[in-house]
Backbone as JSON, one array per atom type, in Angstrom:
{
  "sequence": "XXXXXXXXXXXXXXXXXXXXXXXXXXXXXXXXXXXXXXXXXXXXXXXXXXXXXXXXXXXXXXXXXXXXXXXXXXXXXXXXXXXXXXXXXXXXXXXXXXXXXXXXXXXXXXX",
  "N": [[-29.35, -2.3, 8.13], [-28.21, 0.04, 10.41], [-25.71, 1.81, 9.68], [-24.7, 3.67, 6.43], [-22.23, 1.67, 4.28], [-19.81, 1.5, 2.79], [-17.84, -0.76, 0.54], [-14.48, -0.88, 0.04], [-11.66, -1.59, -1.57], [-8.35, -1.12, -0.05], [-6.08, 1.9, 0.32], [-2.86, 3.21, 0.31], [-3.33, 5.29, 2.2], [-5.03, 4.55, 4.0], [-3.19, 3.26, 5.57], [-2.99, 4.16, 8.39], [-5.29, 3.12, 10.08], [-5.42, 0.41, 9.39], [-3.51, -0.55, 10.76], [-3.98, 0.62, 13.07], [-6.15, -0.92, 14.08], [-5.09, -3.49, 13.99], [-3.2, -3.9, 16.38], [-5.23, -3.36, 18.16], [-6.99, -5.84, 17.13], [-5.34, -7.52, 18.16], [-4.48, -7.1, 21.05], [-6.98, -7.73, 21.73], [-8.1, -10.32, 21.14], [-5.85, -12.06, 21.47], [-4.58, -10.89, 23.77], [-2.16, -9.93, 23.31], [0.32, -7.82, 22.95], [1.79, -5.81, 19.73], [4.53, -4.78, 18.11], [4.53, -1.91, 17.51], [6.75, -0.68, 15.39], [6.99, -2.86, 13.55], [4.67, -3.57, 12.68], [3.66, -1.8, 11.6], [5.66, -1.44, 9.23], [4.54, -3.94, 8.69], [2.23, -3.55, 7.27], [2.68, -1.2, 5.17], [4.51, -2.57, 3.44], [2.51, -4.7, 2.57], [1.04, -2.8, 0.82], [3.61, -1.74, -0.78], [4.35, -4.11, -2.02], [3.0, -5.65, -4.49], [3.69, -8.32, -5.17], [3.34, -10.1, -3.18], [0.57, -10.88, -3.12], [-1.56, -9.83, -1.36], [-4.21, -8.3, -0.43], [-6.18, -5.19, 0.91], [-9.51, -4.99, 2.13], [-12.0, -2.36, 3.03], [-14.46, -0.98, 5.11], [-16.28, 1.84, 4.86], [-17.97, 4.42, 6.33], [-19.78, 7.31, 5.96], [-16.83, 8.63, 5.55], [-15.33, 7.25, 7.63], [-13.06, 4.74, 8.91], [-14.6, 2.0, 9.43], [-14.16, -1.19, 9.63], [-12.07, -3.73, 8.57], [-10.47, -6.26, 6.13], [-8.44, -8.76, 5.84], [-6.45, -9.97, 2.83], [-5.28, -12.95, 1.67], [-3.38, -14.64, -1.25], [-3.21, -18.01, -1.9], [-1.36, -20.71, -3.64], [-2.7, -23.54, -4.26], [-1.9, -26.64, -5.16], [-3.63, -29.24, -5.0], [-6.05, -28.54, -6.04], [-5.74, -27.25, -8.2], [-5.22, -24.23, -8.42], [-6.03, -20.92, -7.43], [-6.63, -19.77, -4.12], [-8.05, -17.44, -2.02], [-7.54, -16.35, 1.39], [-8.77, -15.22, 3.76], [-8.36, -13.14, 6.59], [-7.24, -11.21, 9.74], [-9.09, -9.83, 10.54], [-11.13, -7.02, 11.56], [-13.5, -4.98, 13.2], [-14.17, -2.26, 14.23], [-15.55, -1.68, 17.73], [-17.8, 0.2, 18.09], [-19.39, -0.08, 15.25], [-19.95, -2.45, 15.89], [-22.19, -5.72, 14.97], [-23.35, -4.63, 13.2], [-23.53, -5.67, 10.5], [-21.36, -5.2, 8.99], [-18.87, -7.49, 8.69], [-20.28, -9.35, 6.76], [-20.93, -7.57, 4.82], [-18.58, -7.11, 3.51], [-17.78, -9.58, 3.17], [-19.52, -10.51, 1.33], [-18.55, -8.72, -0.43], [-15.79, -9.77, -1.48], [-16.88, -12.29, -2.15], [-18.05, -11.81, -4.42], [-16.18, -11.0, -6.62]],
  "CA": [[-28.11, -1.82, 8.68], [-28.22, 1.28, 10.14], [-24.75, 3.07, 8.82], [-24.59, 3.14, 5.2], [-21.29, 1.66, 4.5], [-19.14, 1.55, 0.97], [-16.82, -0.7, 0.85], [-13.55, -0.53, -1.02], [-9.61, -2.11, -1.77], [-7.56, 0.24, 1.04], [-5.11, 2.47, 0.0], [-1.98, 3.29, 1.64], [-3.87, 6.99, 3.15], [-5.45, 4.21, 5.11], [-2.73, 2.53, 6.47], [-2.78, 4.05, 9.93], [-6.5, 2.43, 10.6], [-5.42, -0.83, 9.54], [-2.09, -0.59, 11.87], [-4.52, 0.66, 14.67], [-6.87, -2.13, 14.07], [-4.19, -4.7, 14.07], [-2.89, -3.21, 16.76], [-6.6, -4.09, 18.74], [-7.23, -7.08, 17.67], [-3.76, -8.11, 18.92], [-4.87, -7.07, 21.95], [-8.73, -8.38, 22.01], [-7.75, -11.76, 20.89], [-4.68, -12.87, 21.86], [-3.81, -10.31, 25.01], [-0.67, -9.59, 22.68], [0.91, -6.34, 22.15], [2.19, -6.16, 18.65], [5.29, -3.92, 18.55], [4.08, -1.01, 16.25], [7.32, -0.76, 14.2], [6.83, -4.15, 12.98], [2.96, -4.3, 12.13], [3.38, -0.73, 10.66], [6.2, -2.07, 8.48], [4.22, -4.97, 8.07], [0.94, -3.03, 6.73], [3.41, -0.79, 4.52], [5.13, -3.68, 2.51], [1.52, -5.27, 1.91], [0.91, -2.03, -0.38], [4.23, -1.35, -1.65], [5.0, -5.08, -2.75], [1.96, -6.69, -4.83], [4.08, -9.75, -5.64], [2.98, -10.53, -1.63], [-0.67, -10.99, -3.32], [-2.49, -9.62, -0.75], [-4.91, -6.73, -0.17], [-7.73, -5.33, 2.06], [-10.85, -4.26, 1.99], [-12.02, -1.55, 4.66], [-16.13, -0.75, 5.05], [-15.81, 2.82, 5.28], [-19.19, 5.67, 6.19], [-19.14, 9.13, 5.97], [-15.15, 9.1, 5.68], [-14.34, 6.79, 9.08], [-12.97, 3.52, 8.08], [-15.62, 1.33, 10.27], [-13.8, -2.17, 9.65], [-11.21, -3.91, 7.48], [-9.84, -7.38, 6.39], [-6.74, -9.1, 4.56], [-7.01, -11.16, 1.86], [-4.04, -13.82, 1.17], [-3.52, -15.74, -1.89], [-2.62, -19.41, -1.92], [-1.96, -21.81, -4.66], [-3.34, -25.19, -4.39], [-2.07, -27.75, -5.99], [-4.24, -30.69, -5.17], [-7.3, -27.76, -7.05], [-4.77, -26.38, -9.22], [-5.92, -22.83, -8.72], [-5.56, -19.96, -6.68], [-7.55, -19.3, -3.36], [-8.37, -16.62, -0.98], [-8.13, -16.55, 2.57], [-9.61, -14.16, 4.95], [-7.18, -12.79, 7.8], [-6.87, -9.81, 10.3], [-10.71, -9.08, 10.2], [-11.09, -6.11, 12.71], [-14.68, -3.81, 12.87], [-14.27, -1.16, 15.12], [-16.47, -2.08, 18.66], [-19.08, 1.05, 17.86], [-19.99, -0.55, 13.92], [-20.01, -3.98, 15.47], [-22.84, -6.14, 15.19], [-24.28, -4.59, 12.33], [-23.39, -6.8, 9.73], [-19.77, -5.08, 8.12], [-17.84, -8.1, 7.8], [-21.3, -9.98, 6.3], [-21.05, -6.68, 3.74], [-17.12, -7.45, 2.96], [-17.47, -10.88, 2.59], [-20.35, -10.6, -0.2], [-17.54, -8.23, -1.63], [-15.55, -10.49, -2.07], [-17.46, -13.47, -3.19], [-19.08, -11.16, -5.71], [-15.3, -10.52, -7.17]],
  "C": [[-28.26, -0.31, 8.94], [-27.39, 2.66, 9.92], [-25.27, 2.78, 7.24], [-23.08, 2.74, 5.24], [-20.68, 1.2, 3.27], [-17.85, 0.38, 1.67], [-16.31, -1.07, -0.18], [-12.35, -1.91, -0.55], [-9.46, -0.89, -1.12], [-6.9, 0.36, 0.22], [-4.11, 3.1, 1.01], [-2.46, 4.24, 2.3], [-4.73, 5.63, 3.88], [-5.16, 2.72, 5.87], [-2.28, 2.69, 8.0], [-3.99, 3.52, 10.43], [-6.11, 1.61, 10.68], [-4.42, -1.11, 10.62], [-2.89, -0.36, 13.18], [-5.49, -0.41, 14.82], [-6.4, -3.29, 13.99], [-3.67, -4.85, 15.22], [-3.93, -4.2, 18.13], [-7.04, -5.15, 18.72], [-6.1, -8.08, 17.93], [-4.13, -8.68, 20.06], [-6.36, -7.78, 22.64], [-8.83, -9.5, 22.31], [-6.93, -12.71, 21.21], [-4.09, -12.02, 23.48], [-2.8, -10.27, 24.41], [-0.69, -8.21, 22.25], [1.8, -6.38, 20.99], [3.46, -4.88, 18.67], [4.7, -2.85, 17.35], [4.98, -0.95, 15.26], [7.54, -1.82, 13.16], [5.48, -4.31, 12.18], [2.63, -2.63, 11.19], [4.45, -0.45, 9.5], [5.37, -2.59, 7.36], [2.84, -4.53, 6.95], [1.55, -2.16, 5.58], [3.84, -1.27, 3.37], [3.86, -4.08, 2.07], [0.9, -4.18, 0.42], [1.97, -1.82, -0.99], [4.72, -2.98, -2.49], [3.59, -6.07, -3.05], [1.65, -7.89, -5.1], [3.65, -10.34, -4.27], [1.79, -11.3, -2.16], [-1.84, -11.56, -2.19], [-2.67, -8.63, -0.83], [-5.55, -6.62, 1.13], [-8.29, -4.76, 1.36], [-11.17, -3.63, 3.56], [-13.62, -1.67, 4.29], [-15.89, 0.72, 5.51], [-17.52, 3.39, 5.45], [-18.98, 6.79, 6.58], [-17.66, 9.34, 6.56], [-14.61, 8.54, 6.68], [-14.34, 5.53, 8.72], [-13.71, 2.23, 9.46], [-14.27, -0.38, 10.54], [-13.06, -2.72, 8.53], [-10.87, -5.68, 7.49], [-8.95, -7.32, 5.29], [-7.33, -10.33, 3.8], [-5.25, -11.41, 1.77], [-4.3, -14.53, 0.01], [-2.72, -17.09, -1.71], [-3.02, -20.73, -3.22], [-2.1, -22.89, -3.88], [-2.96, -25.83, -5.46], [-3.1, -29.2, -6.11], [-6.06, -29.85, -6.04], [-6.84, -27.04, -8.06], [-5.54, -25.09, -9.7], [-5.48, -22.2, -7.34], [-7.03, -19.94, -5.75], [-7.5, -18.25, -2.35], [-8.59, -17.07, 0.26], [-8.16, -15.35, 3.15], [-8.85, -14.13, 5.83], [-7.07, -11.69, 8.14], [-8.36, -9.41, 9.96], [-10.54, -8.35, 11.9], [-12.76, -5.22, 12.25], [-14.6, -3.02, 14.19], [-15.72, -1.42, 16.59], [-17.98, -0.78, 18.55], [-19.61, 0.8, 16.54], [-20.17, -1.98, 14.42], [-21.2, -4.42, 15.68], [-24.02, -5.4, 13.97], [-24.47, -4.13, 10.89], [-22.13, -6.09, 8.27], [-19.16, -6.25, 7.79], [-18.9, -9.01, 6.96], [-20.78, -9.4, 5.0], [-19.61, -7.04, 2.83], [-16.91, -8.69, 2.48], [-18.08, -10.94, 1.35], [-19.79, -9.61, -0.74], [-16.88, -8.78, -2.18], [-15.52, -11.36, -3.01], [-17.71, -12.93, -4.33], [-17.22, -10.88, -7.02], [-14.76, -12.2, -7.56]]
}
């Protein structure tokens, strides 16, 4: 890989990336414009209310947050346990292709 790239649990100082990267792949994926006071709400509430139980993870290098995803929880009853799903994966089009959300996912798993 040739950034190095750390990656972390976001904090709200980097909830205007994830809002602009939500933002993009609105647009990338669906041709939808997302209204900003809604998805920068919506990115807001995910840190101030943990009972939601979700997070992200960003891939950050030298201080520019490269790429990010959401994690959801969901019980299962028919596994009677809690699972993770993956949602809102965005990597910035100049980090892509070399291998951020690979790096985030084996964050995960590893947790």
């Amino acid at each position: 890989m040739p950034e190095d790239f750390h990656i972390r649990i976001a904090e709200p100082k980097d909830a205007d990336d994830l809002i602009e990267f939500n933002i993009a792949m609105a647009k990338e994926t669906e041709n939808k414009i997302l209204p900003p006071e809604i998805i920068t709400a919506g990115v807001h509430n995910l840190f101030a209310h943990p009972e939601y139980s979700g997070f992200y993870l960003v891939a950050e290098t030298n201080g520019e947050i490269a790429g990010a995803l959401m994690v959801t929880t969901e019980w299962s009853d028919w596994r009677n346990g809690l699972f993770w799903w993956i949602q809102s994966v965005y990597v910035k089009p100049k980090f892509r292709r070399q291998g951020i959300y690979r790096k985030m996912y084996e964050e995960l798993h590893s947790r």
